[in-house]
N, C-alpha and C positions, 0 to 999 in steps of 0.2 A: 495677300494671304500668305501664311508661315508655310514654311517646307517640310513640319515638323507635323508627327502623325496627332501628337497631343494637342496642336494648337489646332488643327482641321475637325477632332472630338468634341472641344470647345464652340468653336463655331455653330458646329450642330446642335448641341445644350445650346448657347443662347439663339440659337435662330426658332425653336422646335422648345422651348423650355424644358426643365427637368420633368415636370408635371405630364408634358406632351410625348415624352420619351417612354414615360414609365408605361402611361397606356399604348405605345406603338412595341416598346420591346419586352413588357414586364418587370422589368430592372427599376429595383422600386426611386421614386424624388429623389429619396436622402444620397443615397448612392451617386448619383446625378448631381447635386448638390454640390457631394463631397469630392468629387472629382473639379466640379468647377471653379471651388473655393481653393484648390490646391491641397488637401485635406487626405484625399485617395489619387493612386494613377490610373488612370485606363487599363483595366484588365484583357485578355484575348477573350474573356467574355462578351461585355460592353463591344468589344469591335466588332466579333462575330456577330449580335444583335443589332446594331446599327448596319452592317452589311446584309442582314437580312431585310430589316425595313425599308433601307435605302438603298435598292441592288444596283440601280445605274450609278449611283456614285461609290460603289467600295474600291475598285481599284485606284480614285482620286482620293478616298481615304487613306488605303494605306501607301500610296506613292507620293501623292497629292501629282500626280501626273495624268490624263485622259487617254483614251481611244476612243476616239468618237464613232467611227467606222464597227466597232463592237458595242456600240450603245453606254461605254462609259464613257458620263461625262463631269464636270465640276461644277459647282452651284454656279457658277460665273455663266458657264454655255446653258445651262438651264431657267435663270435669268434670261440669258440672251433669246432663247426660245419663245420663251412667254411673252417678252417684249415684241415679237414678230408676228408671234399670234392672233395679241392682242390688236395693231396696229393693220395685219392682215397683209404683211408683206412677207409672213410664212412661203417659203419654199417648197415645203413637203406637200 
């Protein structure tokens, strides 16, 4: 994964589609769309609404960096989460 805060935006559009954004943050498709087509760049809007819907990952958003110990973490440890869950080798 990029280091860069637009290509971590991206990921989230295509993990979450534009479709799935708009009803998590009200930020209409197009908008979505047009940021993943290259078309618009990530506004502090879009970031600010993507940190609202997804508060454990904002500061791997805008760092692409974690604190796990504060409950931020990056789709990678949240992954890894579910994968432990599921399997039932969860720690917590």
């Amino acid at each position: 994964m990029s280091n860069a805060t637009s290509d971590r935006v991206l990921w989230l559009i295509e993990k979450h589609g534009a479709r799935g954004l708009e009803r998590k943050t009200g930020i209409k498709e197009d908008r979505w769309n047009n940021i993943k087509r290259g078309k618009a760049r990530c506004s502090l809007d879009e970031l600010d609404a993507l940190g609202r819907v997804f508060p454990e990952l904002r500061w791997w958003l805008m760092t692409g960096e974690t604190m796990p110990e504060q409950g931020q973490i990056s789709p990678e440890v949240e992954g890894i989460r579910e994968t432990l869950k599921k399997t039932g080798t969860d720690t917590e």
